[in-house]
N, C-alpha and C positions, 0 to 999 in steps of 0.2 A: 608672301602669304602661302603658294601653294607649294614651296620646297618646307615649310613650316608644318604644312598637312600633312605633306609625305615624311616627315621626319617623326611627325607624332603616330601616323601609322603604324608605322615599321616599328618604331619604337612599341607600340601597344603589340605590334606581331611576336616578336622577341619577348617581351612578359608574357603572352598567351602560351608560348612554345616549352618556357623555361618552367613556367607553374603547371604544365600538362606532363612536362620530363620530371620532374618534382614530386606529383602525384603517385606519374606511374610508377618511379622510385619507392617510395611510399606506400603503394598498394599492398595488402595481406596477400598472402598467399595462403592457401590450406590444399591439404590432401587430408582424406577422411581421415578421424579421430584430432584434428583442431577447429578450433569456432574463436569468436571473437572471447569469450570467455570459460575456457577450457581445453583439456591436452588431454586424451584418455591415453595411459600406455598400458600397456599389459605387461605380464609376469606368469611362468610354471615355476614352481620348485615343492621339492618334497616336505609338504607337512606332514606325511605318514608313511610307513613303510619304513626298512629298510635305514634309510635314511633321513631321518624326519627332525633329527636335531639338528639340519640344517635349517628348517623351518624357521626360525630365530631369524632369517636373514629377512626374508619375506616381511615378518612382522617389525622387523628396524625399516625397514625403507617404508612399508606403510603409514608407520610412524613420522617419520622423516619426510613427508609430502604431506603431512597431515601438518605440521608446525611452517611447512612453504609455506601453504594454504592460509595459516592464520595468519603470516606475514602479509598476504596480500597475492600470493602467488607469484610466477614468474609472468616479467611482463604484462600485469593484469593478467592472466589466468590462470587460475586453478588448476591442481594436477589433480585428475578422475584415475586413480591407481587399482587396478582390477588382477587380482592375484589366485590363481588357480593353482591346486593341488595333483601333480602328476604322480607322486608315491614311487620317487626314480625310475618309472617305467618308460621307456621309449613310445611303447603302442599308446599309452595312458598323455603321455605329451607332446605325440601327434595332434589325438583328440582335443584336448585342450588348447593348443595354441590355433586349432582351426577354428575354436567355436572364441576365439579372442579374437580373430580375423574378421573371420563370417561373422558371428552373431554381436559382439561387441564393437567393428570395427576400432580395433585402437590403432595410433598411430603409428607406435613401433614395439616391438617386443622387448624389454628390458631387463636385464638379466638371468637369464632361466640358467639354471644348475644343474652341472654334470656333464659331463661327457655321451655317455650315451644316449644322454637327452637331446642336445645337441646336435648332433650326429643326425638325429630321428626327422629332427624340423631344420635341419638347414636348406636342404634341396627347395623344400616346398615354400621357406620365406626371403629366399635366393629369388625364386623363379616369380613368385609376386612382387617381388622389388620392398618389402618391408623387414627396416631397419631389424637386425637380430645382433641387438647393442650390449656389448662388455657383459657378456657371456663370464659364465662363474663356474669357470676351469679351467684347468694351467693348458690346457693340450698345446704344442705351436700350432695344427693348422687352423686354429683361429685368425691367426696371421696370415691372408690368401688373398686379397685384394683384388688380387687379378682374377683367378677365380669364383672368389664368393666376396665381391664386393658391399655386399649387403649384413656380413658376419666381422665383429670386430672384439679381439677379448679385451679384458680389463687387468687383472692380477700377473705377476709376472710368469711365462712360460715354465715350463717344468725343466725345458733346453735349457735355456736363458740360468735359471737354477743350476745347473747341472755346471753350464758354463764358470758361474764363479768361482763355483768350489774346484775347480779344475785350475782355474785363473789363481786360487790362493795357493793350491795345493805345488801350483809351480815357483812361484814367488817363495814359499815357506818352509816348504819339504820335496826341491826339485829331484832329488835322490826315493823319493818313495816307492815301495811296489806298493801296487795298490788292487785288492779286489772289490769286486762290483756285484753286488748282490741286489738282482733288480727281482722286480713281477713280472711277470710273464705275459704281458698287456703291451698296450699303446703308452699306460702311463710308464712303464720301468724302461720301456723302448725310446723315448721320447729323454728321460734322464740319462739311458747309455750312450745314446748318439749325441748329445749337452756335451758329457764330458772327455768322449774321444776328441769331438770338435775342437773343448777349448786346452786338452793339453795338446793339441796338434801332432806333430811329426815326432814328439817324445811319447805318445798315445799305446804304439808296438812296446818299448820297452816297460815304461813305468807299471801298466796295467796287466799283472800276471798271473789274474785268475776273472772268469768272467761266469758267476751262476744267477740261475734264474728260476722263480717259485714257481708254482700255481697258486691261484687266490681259493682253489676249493681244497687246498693239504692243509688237514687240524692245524698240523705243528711243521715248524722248518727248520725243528733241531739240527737234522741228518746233515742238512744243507752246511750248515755252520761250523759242525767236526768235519764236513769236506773241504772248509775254504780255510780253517787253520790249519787242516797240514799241509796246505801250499805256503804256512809262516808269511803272508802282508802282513805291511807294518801298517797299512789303512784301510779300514773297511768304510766303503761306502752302503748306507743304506736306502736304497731306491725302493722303501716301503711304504703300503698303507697301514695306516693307527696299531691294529692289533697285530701285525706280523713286525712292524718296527719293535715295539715292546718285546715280542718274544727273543728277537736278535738280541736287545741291547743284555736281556736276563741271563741269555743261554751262552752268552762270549764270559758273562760274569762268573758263570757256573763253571766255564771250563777253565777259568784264572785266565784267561788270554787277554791282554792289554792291547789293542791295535787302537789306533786315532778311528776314534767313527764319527762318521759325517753320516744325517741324518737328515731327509728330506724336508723340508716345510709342515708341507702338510702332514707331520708326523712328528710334527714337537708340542704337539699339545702335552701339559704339566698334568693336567689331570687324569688325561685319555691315554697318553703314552708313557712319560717320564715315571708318573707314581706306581702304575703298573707294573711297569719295569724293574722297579724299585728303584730310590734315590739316591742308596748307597753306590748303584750297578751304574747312573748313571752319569757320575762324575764326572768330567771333561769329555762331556761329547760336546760335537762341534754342529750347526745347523746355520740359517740364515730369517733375517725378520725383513719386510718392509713395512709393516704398518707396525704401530704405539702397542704395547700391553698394557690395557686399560685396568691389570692390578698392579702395573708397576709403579710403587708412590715416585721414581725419580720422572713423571711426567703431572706431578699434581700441581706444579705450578707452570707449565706449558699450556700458551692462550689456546691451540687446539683443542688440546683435553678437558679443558676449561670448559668449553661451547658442547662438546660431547655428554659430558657430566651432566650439564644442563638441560640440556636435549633429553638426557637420560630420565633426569628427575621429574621434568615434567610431560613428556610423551611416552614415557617406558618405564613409570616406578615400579619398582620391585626387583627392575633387569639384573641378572647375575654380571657386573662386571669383568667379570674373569670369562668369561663367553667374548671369544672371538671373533664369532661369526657375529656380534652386534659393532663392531668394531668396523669390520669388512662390510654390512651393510649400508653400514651409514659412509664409507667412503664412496661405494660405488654408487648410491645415491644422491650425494654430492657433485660425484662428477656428472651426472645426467644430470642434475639441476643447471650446472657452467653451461652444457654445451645446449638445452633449450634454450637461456636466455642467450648467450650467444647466436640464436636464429632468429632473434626478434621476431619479426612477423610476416616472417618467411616460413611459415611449419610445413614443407612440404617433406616428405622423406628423403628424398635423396638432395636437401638442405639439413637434413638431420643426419644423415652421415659425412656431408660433406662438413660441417662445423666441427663432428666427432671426428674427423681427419685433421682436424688444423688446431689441436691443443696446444699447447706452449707455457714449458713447464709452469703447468698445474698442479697447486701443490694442495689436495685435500685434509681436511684437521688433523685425521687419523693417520696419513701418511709419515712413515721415521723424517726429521730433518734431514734435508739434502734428497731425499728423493721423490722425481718428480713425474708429474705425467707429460710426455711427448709422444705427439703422433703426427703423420704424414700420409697424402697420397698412397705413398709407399709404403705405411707402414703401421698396421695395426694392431701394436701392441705398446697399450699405452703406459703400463710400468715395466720399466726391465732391469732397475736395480734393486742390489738387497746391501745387508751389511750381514754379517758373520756374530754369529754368538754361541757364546760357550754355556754350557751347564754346570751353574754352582751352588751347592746345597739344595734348595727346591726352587730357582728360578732361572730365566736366561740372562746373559749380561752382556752386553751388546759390545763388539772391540772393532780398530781397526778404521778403515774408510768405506765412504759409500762403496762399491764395484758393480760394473756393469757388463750385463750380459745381452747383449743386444743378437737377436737371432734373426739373419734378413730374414725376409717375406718370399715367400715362396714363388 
């Protein structure tokens, strides 16, 4: 009877122990900006200024947490999306992201745009230890883990960029000289050093002319009658919108045919190609990772499908030929994967640590075959693209995924 006692003891100690381990398994965690129902995160980007037709982005992802929300939210809670206007100012998105900190407490920073925005509030959301999540700029040292463990981008690097088109230009046309007509920045510095990288130890020969703008010169004609009589048979163009357009015109003007590879951010149809003219801009070469939401060969694709949808009922009227609605709703998406991925663990550095451990995630708006991966080591969650050409007024996608993966710093 009494080894009967002790066996039912023991026995009740071990279920006490196992449902107290259970619990504390179980337990919420929160760091400010989470509650039992609710995730405030915050947001800068330019709805005025300058740059203000990026704003677009801001309002897809508002959108975009607003149709969570009527789903039920993630996890049971709601996403409190709090979006501030920095008007691409540095000094202006200081401001702002402190009175997101201080005065709204949210729980991480979520995409704020630009570079020099960036740059502004890294130090200060480093040193509080709050998440400054898939940043919305190519630059690599978003990639610093060691460093700024707290700072992680989203879209593929500008290197990374720079890397493929090095990587096809070897495979395709391993005989090419090639000139390099960058900005005179971190951003045309950042595409120079991509593609010495990726054609490697053929980098000296292939590469035989190396010019670079300023972003306050009207025109960059002069530039352009310098780099054809060094005769490349390929121009790279490491430009933004309005000086990409003037290149693509000003090579047309002078009848000179070289392969031109054209940055990403600088294949807008509207903003750069039409400008350029159509006729000027026949077989240029650039790279996509995400869907063009007027391309009808994705209107039967279930991502675009859901996009569409999204559109019609949280965003009617939306210009689908706007890319930046496109790009918002992805990067949106992936912050939805990796809060429910934290269950009820909201603490921040559980919200970077989930944003460390994706595994190809593949968001609606994403091209097929590319996916998001990220590590410990490594934060930069898209790094492939595919290559397309310019034909009549749209791009045509060829070829295979390629990958440009730039270690971490």
């Amino acid at each position: 009877m009494l080894s009967t006692l002790r066996i039912a003891a023991v026995s009740a100690a071990v279920v006490a122990i196992v449902t107290t381990s259970t619990a504390a398994f179980a337990q919420k965690k929160y760091d400010t900006g989470a509650t039992d129902t609710e995730i405030k995160i915050g947001n800068i980007i330019p709805y005025s200024g300058p740059a203000s037709a990026y704003g677009v982005i801001g309002k897809t992802e508002e959108a975009y947490f607003r149709m969570i929300n009527d789903q039920g939210g993630i996890n049971g809670r709601k996403i409190n999306f709090v979006t501030y206007d920095d008007a691409y100012s540095p000094p202006k998105a200081v401001e702002q992201v402190r009175k997101l900190v201080e005065s709204d407490e949210v729980l991480a920073v979520f995409n704020p745009l630009g570079t020099p925005s960036n740059t502004a509030i890294q130090k200060y959301l480093n040193g509080k230890k709050i998440p400054q999540l898939f940043v919305a700029t190519g630059a690599t040292k978003w990639n610093d883990p060691k460093n700024f463990p707290w700072t992680m981008g989203w879209q593929p690097s500008y290197q990374s960029e720079a890397q493929i088109y090095a990587k096809w230009l070897l495979k395709e046309k391993p005989d090419a000289k090639i000139a390099v007509f960058y900005q005179n920045d971190d951003f045309g510095k950042d595409y120079l050093k991509g593609t010495k990288d990726g054609l490697g130890a053929k980098a000296a020969s292939m590469i035989v002319m190396e010019e670079s703008y300023e972003v306050s010169e009207p025109s960059i004609d002069g530039h352009i009658v310098k780099i054809k009589a060094a005769n490349p048979d390929v121009l790279l163009i490491y430009a933004t919108p309005k000086f990409g357009a003037q290149t693509i015109k000003k090579t047309a003007e002078l009848g000179w045919k070289p392969l031109q590879i054209i940055t990403n951010v600088s294949a807008s149809v509207g903003s750069v190609m039409q400008p350029a003219g159509f006729d000027n801009a026949q077989g240029v070469l650039s790279a996509a990772y995400a869907k063009d939401g007027a391309d009808p060969q994705w209107n039967d694709d279930p991502g675009m499908k859901k996009w569409l949808a999204f559109l019609d009922k949280y965003m009617p009227g939306a210009d689908r030929t706007d890319g930046s609605i496109v790009y918002g709703y992805g990067a949106a998406q992936t912050l939805a994967k990796v809060l429910e991925m934290c269950g009820n663990d909201l603490t921040r550095a559980n919200v970077m640590k989930q944003a460390a451990s994706l595994k190809d995630f593949e968001p609606d708006t994403l091209l097929p075959g590319v996916k998001i991966n990220t590590s410990a080591a490594d934060f930069a969650p898209v790094a492939q693209l595919k290559m397309q050409r310019f034909k009549g007024q749209k791009w045509e996608l060829f070829g295979e995924i390629i990958s440009g993966d730039v270690p971490a710093d």
